[in-house]
Structures are given as structure tokens and as C-alpha cells.
C-alpha positions in Angstrom: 0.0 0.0 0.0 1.0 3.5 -1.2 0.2 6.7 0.6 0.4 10.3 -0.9 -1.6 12.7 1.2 -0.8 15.5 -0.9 -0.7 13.8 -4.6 -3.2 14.8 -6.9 -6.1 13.2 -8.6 -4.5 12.3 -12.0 -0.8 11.6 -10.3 -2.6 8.8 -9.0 -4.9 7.5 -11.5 -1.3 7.9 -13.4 -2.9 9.9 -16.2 -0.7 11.4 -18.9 -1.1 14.4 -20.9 -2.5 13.1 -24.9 -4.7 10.3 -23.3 -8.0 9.6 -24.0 -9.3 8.9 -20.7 -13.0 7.1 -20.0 -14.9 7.2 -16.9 -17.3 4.4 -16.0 -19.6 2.9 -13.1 -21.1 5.2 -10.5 -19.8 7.1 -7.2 -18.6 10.4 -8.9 -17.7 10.4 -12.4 -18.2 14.0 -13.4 -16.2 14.7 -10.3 -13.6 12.9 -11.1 -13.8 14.4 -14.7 -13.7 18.1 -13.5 -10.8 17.4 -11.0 -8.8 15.9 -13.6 -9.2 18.9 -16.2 -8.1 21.6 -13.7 -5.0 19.5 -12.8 -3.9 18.7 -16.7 -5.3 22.3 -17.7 -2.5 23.1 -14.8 0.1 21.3 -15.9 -0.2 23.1 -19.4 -2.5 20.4 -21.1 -5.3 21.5 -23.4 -8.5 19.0 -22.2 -11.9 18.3 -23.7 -14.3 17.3 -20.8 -17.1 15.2 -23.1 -19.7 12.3 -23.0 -21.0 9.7 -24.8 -24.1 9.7 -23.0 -25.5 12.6 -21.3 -24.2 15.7 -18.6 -25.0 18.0 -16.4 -23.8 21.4 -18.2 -21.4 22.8 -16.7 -20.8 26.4 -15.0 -17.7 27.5 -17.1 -14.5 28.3 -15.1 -12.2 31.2 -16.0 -10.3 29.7 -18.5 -13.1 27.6 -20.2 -15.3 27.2 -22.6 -18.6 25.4 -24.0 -19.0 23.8 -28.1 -22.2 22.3 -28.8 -21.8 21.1 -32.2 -23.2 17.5 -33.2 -20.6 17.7 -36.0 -17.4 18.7 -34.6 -14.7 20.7 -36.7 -10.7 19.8 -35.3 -10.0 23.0 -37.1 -12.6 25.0 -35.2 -11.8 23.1 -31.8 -8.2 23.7 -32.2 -8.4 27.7 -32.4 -10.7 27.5 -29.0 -8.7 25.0 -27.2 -6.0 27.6 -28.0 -8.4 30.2 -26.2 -9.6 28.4 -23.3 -7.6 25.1 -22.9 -10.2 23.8 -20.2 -13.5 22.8 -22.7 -16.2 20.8 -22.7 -17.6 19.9 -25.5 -21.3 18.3 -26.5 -24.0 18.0 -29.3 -26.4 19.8 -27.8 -28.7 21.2 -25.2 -31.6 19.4 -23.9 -34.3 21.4 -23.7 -36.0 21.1 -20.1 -34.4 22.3 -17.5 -33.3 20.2 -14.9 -33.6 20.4 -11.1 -30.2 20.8 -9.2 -29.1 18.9 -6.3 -27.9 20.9 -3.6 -25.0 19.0 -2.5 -23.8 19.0 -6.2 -20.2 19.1 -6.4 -19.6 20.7 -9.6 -20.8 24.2 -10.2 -23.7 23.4 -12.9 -26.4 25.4 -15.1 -29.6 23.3 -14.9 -29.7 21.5 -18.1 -28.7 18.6 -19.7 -26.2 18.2 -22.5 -26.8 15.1 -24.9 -23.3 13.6 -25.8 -21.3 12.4 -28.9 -20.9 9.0 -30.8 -17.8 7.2 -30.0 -17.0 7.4 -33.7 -17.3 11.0 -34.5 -14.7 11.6 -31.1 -12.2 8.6 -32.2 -12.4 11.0 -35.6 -11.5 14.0 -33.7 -9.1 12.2 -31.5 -7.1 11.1 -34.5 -7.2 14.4 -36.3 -5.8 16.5 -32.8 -2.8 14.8 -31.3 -1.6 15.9 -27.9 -5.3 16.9 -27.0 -6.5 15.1 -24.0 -9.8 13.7 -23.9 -12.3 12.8 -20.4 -14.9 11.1 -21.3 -17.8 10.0 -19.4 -19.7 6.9 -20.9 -22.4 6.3 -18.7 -24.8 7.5 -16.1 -26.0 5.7 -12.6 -28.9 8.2 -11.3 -26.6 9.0 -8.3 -25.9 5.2 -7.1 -23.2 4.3 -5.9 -22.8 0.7 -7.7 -23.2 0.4 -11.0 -25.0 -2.9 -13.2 -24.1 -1.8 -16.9 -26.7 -2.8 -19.5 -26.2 -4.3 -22.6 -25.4 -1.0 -24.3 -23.4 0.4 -21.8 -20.7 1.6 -21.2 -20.5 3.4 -24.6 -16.5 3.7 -24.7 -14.6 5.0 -27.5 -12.4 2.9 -29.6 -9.5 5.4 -28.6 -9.4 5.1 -25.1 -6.4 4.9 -23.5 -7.1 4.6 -19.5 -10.9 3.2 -18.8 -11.4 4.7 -15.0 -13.9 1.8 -13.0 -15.7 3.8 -10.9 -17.9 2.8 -7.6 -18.6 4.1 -3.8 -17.5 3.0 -0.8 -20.2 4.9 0.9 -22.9 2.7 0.0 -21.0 -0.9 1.4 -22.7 -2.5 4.0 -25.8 -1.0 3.1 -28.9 -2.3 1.9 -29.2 -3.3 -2.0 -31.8 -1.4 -2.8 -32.6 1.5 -6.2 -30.7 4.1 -3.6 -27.3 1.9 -3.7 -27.2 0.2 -7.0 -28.5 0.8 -10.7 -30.4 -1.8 -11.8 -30.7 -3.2 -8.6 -33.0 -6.3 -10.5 -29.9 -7.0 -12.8 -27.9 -6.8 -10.0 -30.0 -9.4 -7.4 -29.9 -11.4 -10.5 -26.1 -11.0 -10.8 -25.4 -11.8 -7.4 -28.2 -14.2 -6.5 -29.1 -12.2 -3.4 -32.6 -10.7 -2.8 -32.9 -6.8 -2.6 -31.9 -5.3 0.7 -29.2 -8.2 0.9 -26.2 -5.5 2.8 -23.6 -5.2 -0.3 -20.4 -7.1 1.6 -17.5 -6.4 0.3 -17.3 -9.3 -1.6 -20.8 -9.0 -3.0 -19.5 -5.2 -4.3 -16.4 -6.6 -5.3 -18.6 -9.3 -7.5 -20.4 -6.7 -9.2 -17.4 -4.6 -10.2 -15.6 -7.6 -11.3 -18.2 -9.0 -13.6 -17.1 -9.1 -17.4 -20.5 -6.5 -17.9 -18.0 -3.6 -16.0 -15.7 -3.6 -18.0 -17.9 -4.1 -21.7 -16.8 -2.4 -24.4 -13.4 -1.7 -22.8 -10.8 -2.1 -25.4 -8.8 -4.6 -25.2 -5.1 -2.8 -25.6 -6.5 0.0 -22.6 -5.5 0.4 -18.9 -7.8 -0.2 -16.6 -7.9 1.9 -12.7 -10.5 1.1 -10.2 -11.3 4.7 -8.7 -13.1 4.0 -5.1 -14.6 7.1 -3.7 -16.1 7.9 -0.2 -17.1 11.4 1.3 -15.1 11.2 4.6 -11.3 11.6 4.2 -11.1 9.0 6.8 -10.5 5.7 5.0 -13.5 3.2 5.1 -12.7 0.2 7.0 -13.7 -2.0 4.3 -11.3 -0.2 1.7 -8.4 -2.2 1.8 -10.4 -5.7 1.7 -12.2 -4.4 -1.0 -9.0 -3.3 -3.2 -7.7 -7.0 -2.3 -10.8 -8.8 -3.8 -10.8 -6.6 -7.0 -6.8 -7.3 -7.9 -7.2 -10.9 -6.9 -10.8 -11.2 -9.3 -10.2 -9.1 -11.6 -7.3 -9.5 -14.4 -7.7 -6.1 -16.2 -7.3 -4.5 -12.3 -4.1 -3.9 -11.2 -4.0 -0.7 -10.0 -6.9 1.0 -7.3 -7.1 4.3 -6.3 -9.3 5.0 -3.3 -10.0 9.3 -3.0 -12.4 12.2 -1.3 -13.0 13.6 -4.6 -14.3 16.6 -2.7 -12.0 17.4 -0.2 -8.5 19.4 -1.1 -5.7 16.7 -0.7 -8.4 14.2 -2.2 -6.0 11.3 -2.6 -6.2 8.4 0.4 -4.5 4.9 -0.9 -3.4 3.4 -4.2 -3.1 -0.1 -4.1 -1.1 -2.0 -6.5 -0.5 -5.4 -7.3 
């Protein structure tokens, strides 16, 4: 076990500057996402923040900017990243506007924005080298445990590092539609009935089923990301890292964070 109380989000997750980075699962992905563009806009990177499903909109920081374009120009994308290297980019708008929680992380403007195909942004990832790309590739309703469906995760063919994302909040609680997406798929999955507490190795089974990591290609890195609110590290943690190297080929590297707090970094556990 590794411990860097001051290292930042994307030291960790060992994130490079070029990558085209996925996020996937539940427990804080557009978090994660907006963390991770400050610290390579930082470090002099130019990022695109974008999904393949759908976001929150985002309020813009200082240095950033918002393209909604369902067709993409490099040329056109290039001049602005110039600009504004932190931007998010989207098809479009959604039209109704959506209620925001109030314990929302990420400063937001309430509505939606509907993503990208994974073939139009492996197109513009092949046309701007040395652009780094965070892309978020599903949804889970604000679970903490994710049961991907047959669709899902929508990764594109590009990515470099796929991010496995779950919470550590909700172990030991209750399955239920409050802890896991698809919480039918997931009692079938596990052969538990709902309110069955999610063990550590019942969450460890979930996240190490061949549906977590569909769609993930095959040449790809693959992190575990473990978040929890309290910056005090959940006594399951370490068990839980332990069970996904040991069931889980494609794992070999967990990072366990308070994506909210300022030194948001607890453990990385390697094997």
C-alpha cells in the first residue's frame, strides 16, 4: 500500500497528458472528470471534458469554454482550445431544464447536454494529437454501484485509460434503487434478494463481472477509482481493493479518493 496525502487526482490514476481517458460505473464520475481537467489544464495540457451519453452542463471556469456542435470541426476546436484550454464539449442542449441537487459538487447550469458518438470523437481524437480527452460513458442516477446494461458503457475505440468507478459509501448497506442501478440485474447477478447488505465481496462481485468492463478495449489500462465522502478511509477499503486485484485480471491498480476534499487522494493499491 502507497500513501500520498498531498498527490493529486491524476498523479494517482497515473494519467498522462495526450490520453483519452473514459470514466465508468457510478460514485462520482463527473467529479472525477472536472478534478482531472483543472490539474492537466494546470500542468499546461489543453482538455476536452465530453460524454458519450449525457451531462450536467457545466458552469464555465475562467479559463473555459462550452462547443455544442453535433458535428465537430478539429480545425474550429483547435483555435478555441488555444483560447480556453479547459473545454467541454457536446452535441447539444436538452431542452427542459433540470432540477439541481444541492449538494452537487460541480458548479452546474440546470440542463442537460446530450453527448457524442464514439465514432465521431475517435475521428477527432485522430485528427488532434496531444489533445487530452475525459470522457464520461455512462450514467448511474446517483448510485453508488453500478450494473451496466447491454449497451453500456459506450467507450470509445480510442481510449487509452478506462477509469472503474464505484462508492464506498454505500458498502454494508442495503441493495436497494438508492445503492445500485439496476438493482433487478444486480439481485440477479449476485443471487441475493434486494436489501441483501452489499459485503464487500458481494460489491467486489459486481465490479468484477465481465459487464463492467464491456466495451473496454482490449489494448486500454484499466484503474479502479473507489470514492467515499469522509477523508477518513472506510474500513472496508483495503479488503475491497484485495478482492478486485485478486478477481479481476484487467485491475491492477486502485485508487481509493475524497473527490471533494483538497488533498483528495487516500491509498493506491497496487498489485
Amino acid at each position: 500500500m502507497l500513501q500520498w496525502p498531498t498527490m493529486k487526482l491524476c498523479e494517482a490514476l497515473g494519467l498522462q497528458l495526450g490520453e483519452v481517458v473514459t470514466f465508468v460505473g457510478a460514485g462520482g464520475k463527473t467529479t472525477a472528470i472536472w478534478r482531472a481537467q483543472a490539474e492537466l489544464v494546470a500542468d499546461g495540457g489543453r482538455v476536452v471534458a465530453t460524454t458519450t451519453t449525457k451531462i450536467m452542463e457545466p458552469a464555465l471556469p475562467h479559463d473555459g469554454a462550452l462547443m455544442l456542435t453535433a458535428e465537430p470541426d478539429a480545425a474550429r476546436l483547435t483555435n478555441l482550445l488555444d483560447r480556453a484550454p479547459r473545454l467541454t464539449l457536446a452535441a447539444r442542449r436538452l431542452g427542459a431544464v433540470q432540477p439541481l441537487h444541492a449538494d452537487h459538487p460541480v458548479p452546474s447550469r440546470p440542463f442537460k447536454l446530450d453527448g457524442l458518438s464514439r465514432e465521431i470523437l475517435d475521428g477527432l481524437v485522430a485528427q488532434l494529437p496531444g489533445v487530452t480527452w475525459l470522457v464520461e460513458a455512462d450514467g448511474a442516477k446517483g448510485c453508488g454501484l453500478k450494473i451496466h446494461a447491454a449497451h453500456e458503457p459506450v467507450v470509445p475505440a480510442s481510449a487509452t485509460t478506462v477509469v472503474v468507478m464505484a462508492h464506498l459509501d454505500v458498502l454494508r448497506q442495503g441493495l436497494d434503487v438508492t445503492t445500485v442501478h439496476r438493482v433487478d440485474d444486480a439481485t440477479r447477478l449476485l443471487g441475493v434478494p434486494v436489501r441483501t447488505p452489499l459485503t464487500p465481496t458481494l460489491f467486489a462481485r459486481v465490479l468484477c463481472d465481465e459487464t463492467s468492463l464491456q466495451g473496454v478495449p482490449e489494448r486500454a489500462r484499466v484503474v479502479a477509482l473507489l470514492t467515499q465522502r469522509s477523508r477518513t478511509l472506510h474500513p472496508d477499503a483495503l479488503a475491497l481493493a484485495d478482492l478486485l486485484l485478486q478477481g479481476q485480471a484487467r485491475y491492477n491498480h486502485i485508487v481509493i479518493a475524497a473527490l471533494r476534499a483538497d488533498a483528495p487522494v487516500l491509498t493506491t493499491v497496487m498489485r
